[in-house]
C-alpha positions as CSV (number, residue, x, y, z in Angstrom):
1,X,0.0,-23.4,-31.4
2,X,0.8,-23.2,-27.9
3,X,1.4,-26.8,-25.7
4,X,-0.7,-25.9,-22.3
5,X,0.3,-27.6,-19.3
6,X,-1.6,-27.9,-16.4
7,X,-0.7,-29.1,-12.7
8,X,-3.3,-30.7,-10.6
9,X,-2.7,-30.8,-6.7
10,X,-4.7,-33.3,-4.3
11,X,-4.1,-35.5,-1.6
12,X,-7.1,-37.5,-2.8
13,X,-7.2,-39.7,-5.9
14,X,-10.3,-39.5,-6.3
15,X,-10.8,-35.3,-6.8
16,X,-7.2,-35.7,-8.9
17,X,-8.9,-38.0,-11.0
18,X,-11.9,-35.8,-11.6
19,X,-10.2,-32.9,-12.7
20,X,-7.9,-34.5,-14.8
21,X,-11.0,-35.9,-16.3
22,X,-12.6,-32.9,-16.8
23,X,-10.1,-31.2,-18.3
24,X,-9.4,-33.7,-20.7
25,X,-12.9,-34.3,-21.8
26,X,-13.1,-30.5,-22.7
27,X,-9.4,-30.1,-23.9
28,X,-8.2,-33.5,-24.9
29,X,-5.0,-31.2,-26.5
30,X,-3.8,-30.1,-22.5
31,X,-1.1,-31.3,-20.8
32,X,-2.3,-32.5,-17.5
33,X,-0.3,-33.7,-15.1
34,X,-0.3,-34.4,-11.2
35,X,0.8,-34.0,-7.6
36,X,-0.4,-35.5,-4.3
37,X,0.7,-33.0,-2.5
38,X,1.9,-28.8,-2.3
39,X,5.5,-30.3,-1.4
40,X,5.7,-32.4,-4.7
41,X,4.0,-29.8,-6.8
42,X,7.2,-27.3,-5.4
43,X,9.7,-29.5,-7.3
44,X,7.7,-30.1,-10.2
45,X,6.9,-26.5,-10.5
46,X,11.1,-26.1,-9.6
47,X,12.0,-27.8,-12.9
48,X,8.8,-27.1,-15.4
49,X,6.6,-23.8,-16.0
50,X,3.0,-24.9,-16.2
51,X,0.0,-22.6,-17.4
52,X,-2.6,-23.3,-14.7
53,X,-2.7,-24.9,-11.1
54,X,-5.6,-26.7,-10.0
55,X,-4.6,-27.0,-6.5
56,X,-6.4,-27.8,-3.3
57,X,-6.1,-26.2,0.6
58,X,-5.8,-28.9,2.9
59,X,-3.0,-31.3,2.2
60,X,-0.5,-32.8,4.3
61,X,2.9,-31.4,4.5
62,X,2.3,-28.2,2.1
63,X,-1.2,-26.7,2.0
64,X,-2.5,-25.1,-0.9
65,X,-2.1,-21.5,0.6
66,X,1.6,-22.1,1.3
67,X,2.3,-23.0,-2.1
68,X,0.5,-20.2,-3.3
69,X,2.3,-18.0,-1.2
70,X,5.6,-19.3,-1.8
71,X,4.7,-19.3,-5.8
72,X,4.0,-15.9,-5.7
73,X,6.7,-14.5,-2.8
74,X,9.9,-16.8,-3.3
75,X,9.4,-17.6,-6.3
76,X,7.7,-14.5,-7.8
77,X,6.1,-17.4,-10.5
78,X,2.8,-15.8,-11.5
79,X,1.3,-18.5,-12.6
80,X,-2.6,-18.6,-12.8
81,X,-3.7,-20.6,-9.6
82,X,-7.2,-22.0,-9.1
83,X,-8.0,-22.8,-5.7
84,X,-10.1,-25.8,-5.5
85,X,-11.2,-26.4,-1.5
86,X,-13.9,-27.5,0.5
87,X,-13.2,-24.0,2.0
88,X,-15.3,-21.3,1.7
89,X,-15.5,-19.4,4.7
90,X,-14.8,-15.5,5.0
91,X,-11.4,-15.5,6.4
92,X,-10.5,-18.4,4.1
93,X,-11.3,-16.7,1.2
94,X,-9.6,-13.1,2.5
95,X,-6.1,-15.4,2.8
96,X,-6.1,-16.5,-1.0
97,X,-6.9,-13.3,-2.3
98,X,-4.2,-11.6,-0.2
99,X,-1.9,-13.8,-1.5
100,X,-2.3,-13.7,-5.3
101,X,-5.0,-16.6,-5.6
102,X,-6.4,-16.4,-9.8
103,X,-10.0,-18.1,-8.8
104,X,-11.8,-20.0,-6.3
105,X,-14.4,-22.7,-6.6
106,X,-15.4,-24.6,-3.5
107,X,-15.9,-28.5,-3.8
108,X,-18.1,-30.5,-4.4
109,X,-17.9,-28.4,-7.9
110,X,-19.6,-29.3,-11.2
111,X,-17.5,-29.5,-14.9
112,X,-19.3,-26.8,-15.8
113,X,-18.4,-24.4,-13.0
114,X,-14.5,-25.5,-13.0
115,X,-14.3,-25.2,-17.2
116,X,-16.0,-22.1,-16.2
117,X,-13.1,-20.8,-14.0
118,X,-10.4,-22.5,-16.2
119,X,-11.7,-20.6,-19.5
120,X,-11.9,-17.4,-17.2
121,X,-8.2,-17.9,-16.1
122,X,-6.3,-19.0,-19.5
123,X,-8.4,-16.6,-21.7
124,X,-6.5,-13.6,-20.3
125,X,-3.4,-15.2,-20.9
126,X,-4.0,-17.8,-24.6
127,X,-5.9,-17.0,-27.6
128,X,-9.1,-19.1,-28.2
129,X,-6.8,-21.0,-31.0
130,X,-4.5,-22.4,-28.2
131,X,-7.6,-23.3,-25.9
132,X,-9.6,-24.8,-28.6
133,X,-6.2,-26.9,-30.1
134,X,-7.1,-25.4,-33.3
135,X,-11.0,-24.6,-33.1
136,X,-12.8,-22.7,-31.1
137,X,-13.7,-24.5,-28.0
138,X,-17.5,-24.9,-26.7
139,X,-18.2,-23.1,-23.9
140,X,-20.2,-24.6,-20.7
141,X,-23.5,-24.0,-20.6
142,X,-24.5,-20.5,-19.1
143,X,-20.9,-19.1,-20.2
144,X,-21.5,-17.3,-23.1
145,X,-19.0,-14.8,-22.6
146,X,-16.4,-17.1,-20.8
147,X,-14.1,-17.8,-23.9
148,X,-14.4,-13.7,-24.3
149,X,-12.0,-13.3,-21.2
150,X,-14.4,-11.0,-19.7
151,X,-14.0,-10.2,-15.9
152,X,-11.6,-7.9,-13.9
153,X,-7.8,-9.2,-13.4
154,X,-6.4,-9.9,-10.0
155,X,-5.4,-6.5,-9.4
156,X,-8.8,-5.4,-9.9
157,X,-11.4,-6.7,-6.9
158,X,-12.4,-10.0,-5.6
159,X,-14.8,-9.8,-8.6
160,X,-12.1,-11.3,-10.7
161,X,-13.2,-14.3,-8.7
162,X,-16.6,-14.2,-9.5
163,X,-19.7,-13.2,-12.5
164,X,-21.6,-11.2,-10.2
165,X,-20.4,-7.9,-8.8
166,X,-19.7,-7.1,-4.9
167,X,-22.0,-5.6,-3.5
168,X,-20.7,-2.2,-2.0
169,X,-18.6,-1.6,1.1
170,X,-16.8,0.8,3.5
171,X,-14.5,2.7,2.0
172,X,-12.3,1.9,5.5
173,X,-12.8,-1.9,4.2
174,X,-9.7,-3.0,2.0
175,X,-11.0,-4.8,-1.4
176,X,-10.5,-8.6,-0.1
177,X,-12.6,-8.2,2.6
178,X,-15.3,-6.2,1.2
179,X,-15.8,-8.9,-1.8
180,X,-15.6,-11.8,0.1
181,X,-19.4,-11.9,0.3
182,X,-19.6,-12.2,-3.6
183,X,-17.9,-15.3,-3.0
184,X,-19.0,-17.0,0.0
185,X,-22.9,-15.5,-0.4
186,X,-25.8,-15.7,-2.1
187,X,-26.4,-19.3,-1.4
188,X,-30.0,-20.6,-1.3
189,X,-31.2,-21.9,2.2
190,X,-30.5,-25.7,3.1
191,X,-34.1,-27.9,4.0
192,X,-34.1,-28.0,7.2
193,X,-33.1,-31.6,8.7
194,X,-34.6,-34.1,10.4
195,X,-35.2,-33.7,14.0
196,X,-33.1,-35.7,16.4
197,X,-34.2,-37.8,19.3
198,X,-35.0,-36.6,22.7
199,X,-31.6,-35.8,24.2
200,X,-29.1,-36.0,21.8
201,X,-26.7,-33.3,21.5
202,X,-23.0,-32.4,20.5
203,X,-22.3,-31.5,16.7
204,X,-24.6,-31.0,14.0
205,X,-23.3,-32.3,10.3
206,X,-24.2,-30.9,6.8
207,X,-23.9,-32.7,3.5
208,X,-22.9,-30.5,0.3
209,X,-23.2,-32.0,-3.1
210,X,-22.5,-29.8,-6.6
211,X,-26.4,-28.7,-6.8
212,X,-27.4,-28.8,-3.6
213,X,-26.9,-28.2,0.5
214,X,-28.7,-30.3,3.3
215,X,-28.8,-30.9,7.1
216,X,-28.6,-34.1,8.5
217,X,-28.4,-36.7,11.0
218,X,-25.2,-39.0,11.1
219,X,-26.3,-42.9,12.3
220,X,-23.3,-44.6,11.7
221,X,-19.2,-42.7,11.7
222,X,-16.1,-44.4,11.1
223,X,-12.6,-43.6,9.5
224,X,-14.1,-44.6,6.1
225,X,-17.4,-43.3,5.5
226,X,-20.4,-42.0,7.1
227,X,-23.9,-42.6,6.7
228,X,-26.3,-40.2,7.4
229,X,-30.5,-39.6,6.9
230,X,-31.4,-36.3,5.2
231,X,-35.6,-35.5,4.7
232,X,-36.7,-36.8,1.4
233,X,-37.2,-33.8,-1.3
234,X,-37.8,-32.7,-5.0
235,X,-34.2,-34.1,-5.8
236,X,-31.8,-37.0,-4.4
237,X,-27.9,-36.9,-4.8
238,X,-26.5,-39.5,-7.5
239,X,-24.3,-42.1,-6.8
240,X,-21.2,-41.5,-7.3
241,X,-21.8,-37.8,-6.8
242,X,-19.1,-35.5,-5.0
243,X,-20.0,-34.8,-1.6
244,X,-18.4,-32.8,1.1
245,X,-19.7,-33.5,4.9
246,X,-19.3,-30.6,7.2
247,X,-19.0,-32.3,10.8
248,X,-19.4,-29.5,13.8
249,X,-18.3,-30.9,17.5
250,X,-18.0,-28.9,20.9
251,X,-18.4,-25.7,22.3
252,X,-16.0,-24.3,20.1
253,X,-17.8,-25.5,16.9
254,X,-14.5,-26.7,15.7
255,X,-15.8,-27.8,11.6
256,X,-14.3,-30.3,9.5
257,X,-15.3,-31.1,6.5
258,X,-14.2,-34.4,4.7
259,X,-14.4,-34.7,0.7
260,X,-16.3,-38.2,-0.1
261,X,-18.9,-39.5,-2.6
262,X,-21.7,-40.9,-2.6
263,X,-21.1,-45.3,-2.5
264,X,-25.5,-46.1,-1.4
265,X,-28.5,-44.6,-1.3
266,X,-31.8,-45.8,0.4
267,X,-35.1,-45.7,1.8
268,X,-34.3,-45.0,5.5
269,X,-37.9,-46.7,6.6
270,X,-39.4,-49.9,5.8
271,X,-41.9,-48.5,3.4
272,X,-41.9,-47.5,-0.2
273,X,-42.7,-43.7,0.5
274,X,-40.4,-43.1,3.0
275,X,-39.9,-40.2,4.0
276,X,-36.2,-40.2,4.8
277,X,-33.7,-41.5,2.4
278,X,-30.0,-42.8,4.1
279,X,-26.9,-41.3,2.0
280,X,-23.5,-43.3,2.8
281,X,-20.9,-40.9,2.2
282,X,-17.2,-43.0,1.3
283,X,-14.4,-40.6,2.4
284,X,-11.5,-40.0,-0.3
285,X,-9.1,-37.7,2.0
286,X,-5.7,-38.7,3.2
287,X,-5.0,-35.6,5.3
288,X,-4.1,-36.8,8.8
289,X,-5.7,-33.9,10.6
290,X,-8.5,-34.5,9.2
291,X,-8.6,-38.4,10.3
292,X,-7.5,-37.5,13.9
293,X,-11.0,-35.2,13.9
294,X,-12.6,-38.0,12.8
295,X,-11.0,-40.5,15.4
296,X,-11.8,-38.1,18.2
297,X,-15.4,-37.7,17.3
298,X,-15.7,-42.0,17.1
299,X,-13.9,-42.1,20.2
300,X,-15.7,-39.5,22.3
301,X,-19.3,-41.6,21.3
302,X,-21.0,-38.6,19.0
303,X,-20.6,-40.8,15.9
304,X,-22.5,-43.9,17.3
305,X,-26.1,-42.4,17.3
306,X,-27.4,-39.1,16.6
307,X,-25.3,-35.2,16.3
């Protein structure tokens, strides 16, 4: 049976943590081991061949695409390469196909959707003997053909990426761009948020947690954490949930969006049927560009009251 070794690659502990966790939980027989960053992953992946990379975009020093691209140009290493990012906009997504990405899942994820990928990826490659450590692993939930290895290859469309086929484009369009949709679309629409004050203006912010998107209104903004007031609805994020917050600022709608969880929750009026609930988000990056956004934003006033 076949030892599988597996590289994770985030700046932030606490995403490193959780898929190392939930990996292990589903394949306690893996090798897992870790990098903070794309630099250090280039001399681990210099001495050692690994099965999969987990890896994530935005990290200081070496980005997720540049190691990509340098794994599959310089080093012609066609390794499997799962690109976990808070990323997921069109011209994102058109890079890491060009450039040999495996799959793509966009935080805040669920274990279910990333053993999803991971089964998709190592199933084309391992027999269900190697996966399982000896028995056949149990599929997530809603997966039933994921052990199968169904689903295109990467020379085939961006449908490798995805369960549900493209839908149809331009023959003029090459087959990144016309499959980007697949990935990026079909996402139900967020409540709408809770209207500001008379006269505020500047960003607008957006909370994404693994079941669920929301507008909202940021009260309080600082390096650490952020706490903002989202509209009360069928469903509340847990504690402790991944979040990602998508902060907008200026007329150039420049977007940042910092991976957190979620440290408090509670009733943003004094009353027990409130109909706004306060979500402090803590912040887990470590990516400087990010925290000079951040700084800016505190320093210019648009974090002290309303976006």
């Amino acid at each position: 049976m076949k030892k599988i070794r597996v590289l994770v690659v985030d700046d932030a502990a606490f995403i490193r943590d959780l898929v190392k966790k939930t990996v292990r939980g589903h394949f306690p027989h893996f090798v897992v081991e870790e990098a903070v960053n794309g630099r250090k992953a280039q001399s681990m992946l210099e001495k050692q061949p690994y099965d999969l990379v987990l890896c994530d975009w935005e990290m200081p020093e070496l980005s997720g695409l540049e190691l990509l691209q340098w794994m599959r140009s310089e080093r012609s290493l066609d390794t499997p390469f799962i690109m976990v990012t808070s990323r997921g906009d069109r011209d994102n997504v058109v890079a890491a196909v060009q450039s040999g990405v495996s799959e793509y899942i966009g935080k805040p994820f669920s274990s279910e959707s990333l053993l999803k990928k991971i089964i998709k990826v190592l199933s084309r490659r391992h027999s269900a003997e190697d996966l399982s450590g000896g028995g056949r692993p149990e599929a997530p939930k809603g997966s039933a053909d994921a052990l199968t290895g169904a689903g295109a290859t990467h020379g085939d469309s961006v449908s490798a990426l995805t369960r549900s086929p493209p839908p149809a484009a331009p023959k003029a369009q090459s087959v990144a761009v016309a499959s980007v949709a697949a990935l990026t679309g079909n996402t139900a629409p967020a409540p709408p948020a809770p209207q500001e004050k008379s006269g505020s203006k500047g960003a607008t912010a957006q909370l994404r947690f693994p079941d669920m998107t929301v507008d909202c209104v940021i009260q309080a903004l600082s390096l650490k954490e952020v706490k903002a007031v989202i509209r009360r609805g069928e469903r509340i994020p847990e504690l402790l949930s991944q979040a990602v917050v998508d902060l907008e600022q200026g007329d150039a709608q420049e977007v940042a969006r910092i991976n957190g969880y979620v440290s408090k929750l509670e009733a943003a009026e004094q009353k027990m049927d409130s109909a706004l609930i306060a979500i402090h988000v803590r912040f887990v990056d470590d990516d400087p560009q990010k925290m000079e956004y951040l700084s800016k934003m505190i320093a210019s006033g648009t974090g002290k009251k309303y976006f």
